[in-house]
N, C-alpha and C positions, 0 to 999 in steps of 0.2 A: 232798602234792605237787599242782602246777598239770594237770588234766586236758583232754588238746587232745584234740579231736572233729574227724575229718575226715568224708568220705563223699562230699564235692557239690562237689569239687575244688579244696575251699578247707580251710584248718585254722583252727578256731578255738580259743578257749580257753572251759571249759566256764562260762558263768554261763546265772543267768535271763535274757538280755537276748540270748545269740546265736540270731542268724537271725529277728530279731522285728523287725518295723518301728516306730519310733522317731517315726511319727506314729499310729500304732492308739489309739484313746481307749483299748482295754480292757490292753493292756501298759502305757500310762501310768499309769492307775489302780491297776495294782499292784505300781507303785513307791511308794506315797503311803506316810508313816509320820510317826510323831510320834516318832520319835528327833531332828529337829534338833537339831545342837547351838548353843547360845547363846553366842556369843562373850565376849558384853561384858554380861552378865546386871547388871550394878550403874552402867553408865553411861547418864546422859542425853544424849539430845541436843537441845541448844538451838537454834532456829532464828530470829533474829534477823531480823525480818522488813525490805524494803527501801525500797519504798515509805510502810512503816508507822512505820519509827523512822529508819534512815541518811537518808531524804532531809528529815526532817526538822531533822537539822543536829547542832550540839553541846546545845541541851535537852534531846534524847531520848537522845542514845548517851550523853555525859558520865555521869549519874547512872547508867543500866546498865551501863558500866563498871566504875564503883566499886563494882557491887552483884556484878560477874561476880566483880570481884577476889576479894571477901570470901568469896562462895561456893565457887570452886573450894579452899579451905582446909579445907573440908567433903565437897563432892562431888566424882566425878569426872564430866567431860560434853564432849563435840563441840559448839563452836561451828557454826553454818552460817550461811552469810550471804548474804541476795540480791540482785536486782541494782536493782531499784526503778525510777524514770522513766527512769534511761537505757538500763534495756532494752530497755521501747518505744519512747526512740526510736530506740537500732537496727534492730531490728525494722521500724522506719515505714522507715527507709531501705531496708533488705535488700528489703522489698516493693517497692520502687519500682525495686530493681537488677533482680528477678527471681529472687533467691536459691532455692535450694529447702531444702525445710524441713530435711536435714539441715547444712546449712553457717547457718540459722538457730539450729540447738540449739549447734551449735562458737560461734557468737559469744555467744550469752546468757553460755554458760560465760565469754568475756573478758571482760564487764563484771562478773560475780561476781568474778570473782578482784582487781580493784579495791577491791569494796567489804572484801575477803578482807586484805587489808592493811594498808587504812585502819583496819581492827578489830585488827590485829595490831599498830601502831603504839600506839595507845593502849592495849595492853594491853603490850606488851612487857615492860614495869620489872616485871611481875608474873606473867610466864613463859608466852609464847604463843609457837606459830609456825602460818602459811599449809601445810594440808599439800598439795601435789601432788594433781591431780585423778586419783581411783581406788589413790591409796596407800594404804590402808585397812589393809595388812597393818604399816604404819610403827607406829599405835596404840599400841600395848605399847611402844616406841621411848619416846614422848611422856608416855604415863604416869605408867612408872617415872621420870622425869625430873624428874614434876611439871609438863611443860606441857602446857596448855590447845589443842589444835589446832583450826584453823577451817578446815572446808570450804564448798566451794562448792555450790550447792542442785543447781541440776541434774539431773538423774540422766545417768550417763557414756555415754548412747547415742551423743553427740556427731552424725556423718556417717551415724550408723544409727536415730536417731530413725523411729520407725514416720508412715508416711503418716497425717493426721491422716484420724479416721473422720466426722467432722463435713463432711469439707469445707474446703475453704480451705489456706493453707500453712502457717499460725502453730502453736511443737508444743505436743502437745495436753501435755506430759510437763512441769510448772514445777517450781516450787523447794518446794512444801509436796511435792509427789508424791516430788519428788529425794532430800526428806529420810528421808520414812518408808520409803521403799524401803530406805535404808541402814539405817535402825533395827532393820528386819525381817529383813535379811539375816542383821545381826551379833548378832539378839537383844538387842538392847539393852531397858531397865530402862521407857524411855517417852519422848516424844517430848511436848517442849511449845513452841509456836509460841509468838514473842512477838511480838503486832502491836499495834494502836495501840486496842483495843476492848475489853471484857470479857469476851468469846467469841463464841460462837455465838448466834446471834438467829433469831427465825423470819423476818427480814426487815431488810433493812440501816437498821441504827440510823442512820445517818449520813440517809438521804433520809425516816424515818419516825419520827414521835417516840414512836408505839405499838408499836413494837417490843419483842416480848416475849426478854428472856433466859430462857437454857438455860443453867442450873447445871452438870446432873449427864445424861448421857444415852447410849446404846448404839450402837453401828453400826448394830445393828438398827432401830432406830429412826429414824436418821438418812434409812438405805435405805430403809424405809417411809414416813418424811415428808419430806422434802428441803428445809430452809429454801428460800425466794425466790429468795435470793440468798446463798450458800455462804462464808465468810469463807475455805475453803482447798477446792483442786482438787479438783473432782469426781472426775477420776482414781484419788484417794487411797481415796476409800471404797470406790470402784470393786474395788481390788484388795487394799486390805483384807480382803474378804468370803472370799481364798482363803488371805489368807497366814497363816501357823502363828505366829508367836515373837509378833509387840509386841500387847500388850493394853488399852495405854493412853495415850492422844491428849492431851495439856491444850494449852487455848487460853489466854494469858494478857493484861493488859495491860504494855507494857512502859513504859509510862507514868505509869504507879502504882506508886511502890517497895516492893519489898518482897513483890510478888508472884512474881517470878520464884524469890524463893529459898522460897518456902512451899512452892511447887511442888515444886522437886529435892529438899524435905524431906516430900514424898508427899502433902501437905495438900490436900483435894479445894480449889481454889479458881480463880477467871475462868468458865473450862466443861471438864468434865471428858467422855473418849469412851473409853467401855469397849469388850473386846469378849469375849463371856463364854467363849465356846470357841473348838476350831482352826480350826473352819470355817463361823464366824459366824452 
């Protein structure tokens, strides 16, 4: 039976957690355990990257389309999709309004849910739908169904985006950070970015032509060296380093067919980012 503990003119119910402040580092601490549970332990999520393939038009998405079609017959996986140049230039505008950063992360999310359509449109004939931002629990809905659902990058802070620690108003929270957030929540399988590159580089390919690639490489590592210039949000490995479930990052090109589905069939290939334990 439920044990109530009075004494200090209040009643409670007896756990570890009564009359314990809920900011103390040392009660936080021991809460910690490696019991989470993995929701979605066999799915991937694919992130589709926005500036890197959608704005590049029908040469980049067409052929990933046909390559999504075939794979989801195989695997099962979370589209996500971003929002690419015309984020910034809402964003350029919101600056100019005065906006504050949390009515900037509410609009990023509406330009995503654009690009969240356009991808559902071309996939339709082959069983997709747009899910609802934060419908996460829908999943198993779409699944057993056989369709393919696409969310949006974001992560759902929306009006409660955290004050950026840098400085300035633009949020520090994008659409690589949005994703693996949800990867990790739900336990998912692994998390591969499709952008327009082979991976990770010690330095952006695109402005250097000594740019060495990164095959195969750690968190840890990452954390200790930091390419130049990062092909996904610093944020991401940032909080990586504390979280428990995803252990595996692939970066691919989405460019080159046939990459995308080596991936969801586990094949180290683009740049692979391990993380070896719970708490990196």
């Amino acid at each position: 039976m439920t044990k109530l503990v009075g004494g200090d003119g209040r009643t409670h119910i007896e756990s570890r957690l009564m009359r314990e402040s809920l900011q103390n580092r040392s009660v936080l601490e021991s809460t910690d355990s490696e019991r989470d549970l993995q929701v979605f332990p066999d799915v991937s999520l694919v992130s589709i990257g926005g500036q890197s393939i959608f704005d590049r038009g029908k040469d980049a998405i067409l052929p990933l389309v046909a390559e999504i079609a075939e794979a989801k017959k195989h695997h099962r996986m979370v589209l996500g999709v971003g929002g690419g140049t015309r984020v910034r230039h809402t964003m350029s505008i919101a600056v100019d309004l005065g906006l504050p950063v949390g009515g900037m992360a509410q609009l990023v999310g509406a330009m995503e849910e654009l690009n969240a359509i356009v991808l559902n449109t071309l996939l339709a004939s082959h069983g997709s739908m747009p899910m609802q931002r934060d419908h996460f629990w829908d999943l198993p809905l779409y699944f057993d169904a056989g369709i393919v659902p696409i969310a949006i990058s974001v992560p759902p802070y929306h009006f409660w985006e955290p004050p950026p620690a840098e400085g300035g108003v633009l949020p520090a929270h994008g659409s690589d950070f949005g994703l693996f957030q949800l990867a990790d929540v739900l336990g998912m399988r692994q998390v591969i970015y499709v952008k327009d590159e082979d991976g990770l580089y010690d330095k952006d390919p695109k402005k250097h032509a000594d740019a060495r690639h990164i095959a195969r490489t750690t968190l840890a590592e990452v954390l200790a060296h930091p390419p130049e210039e990062n092909i996904l949000d610093e944020e991401l490995f940032a909080a990586w380093r504390t979280a428990k479930n995803l252990r595996r990052i692939v970066i691919v090109n989405g460019l080159k067919p046939g990459q995308l589905t080596r991936a969801l069939q586990g094949e180290d290939v683009g740049t692979v980012i391990t993380k070896e334990n719970a708490r990196g």
